[in-house]
Structures are given as C-alpha cells and as structure tokens.
N, C-alpha and C positions, 0 to 999 in steps of 0.2 A: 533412439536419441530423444524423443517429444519425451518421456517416462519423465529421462531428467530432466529436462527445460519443466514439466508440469508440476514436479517434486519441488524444484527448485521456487517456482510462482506459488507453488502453496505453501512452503515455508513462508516467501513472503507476505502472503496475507497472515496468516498466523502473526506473524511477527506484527503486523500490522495491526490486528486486532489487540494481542495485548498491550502494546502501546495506545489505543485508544480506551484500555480497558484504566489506564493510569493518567491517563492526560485528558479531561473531560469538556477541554475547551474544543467542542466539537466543530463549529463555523470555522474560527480564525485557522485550524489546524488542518479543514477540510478544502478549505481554498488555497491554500500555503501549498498542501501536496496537489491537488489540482492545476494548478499554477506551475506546480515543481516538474510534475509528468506529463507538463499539456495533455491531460485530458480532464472532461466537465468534473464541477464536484460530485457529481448524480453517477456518475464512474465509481469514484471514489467509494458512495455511500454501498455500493453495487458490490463492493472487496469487501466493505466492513460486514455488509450482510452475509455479505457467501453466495451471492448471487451470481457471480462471474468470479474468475480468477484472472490475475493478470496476465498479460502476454510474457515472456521472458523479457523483453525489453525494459518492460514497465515495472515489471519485479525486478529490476539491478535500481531503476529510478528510487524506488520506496524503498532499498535496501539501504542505497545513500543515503537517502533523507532522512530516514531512523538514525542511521549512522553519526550524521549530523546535528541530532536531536540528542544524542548522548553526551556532546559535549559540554 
C-alpha cells in the first residue's frame, strides 16, 4: 500500500512543480500553500526542489489547492 500513497505524493509534487513552472509569483504563492498545508514555506521549497516528497496527507492538501487555483 506505501507504493500507492508514494505514487500518488509524487504525482503531487510533479503537479506541483509545473504549476510553479507557470505561476512565478513564487513568495505570495509559497506562503498561500504553506499556510494552506500548515506546514513552513522551507517544506514547501523542499517539494519544489525534489528534496522530500509529501506525506499522503499533504499531497490531497496541494492537490486541492492546485485544484483551486484552476478556477
């Protein structure tokens, strides 16, 4: 079962990154989701890098918030 929960977190950073590949207001956008997933924005910077993947939890938060950001 981790296979999926891990698949599914790196979808979301993926997702994650190209939405920051289009959206380059990187502060206001980096707090906003920080804010959104209580957790620091240095978390955050940590997804965009590829440094960590989010936890399954944190990847539905960022799935939302993109989601969100669509409208």
């Amino acid at each position: 079962m981790a296979g999926i929960h891990d698949q599914s977190a790196g979808e979301a950073a993926e997702r994650l990154i190209a939405f920051w590949k289009i959206h380059r207001r990187f502060d206001a956008n980096i707090r906003a989701l920080a804010e959104y997933a209580h957790v620091s924005p240095d978390t955050v910077y940590r997804w965009l890098n590829r440094k960590a993947v989010p936890k399954p939890a944190k990847a539905r938060l960022i799935e939302s918030w993109l989601d969100a950001r669509k409208s």
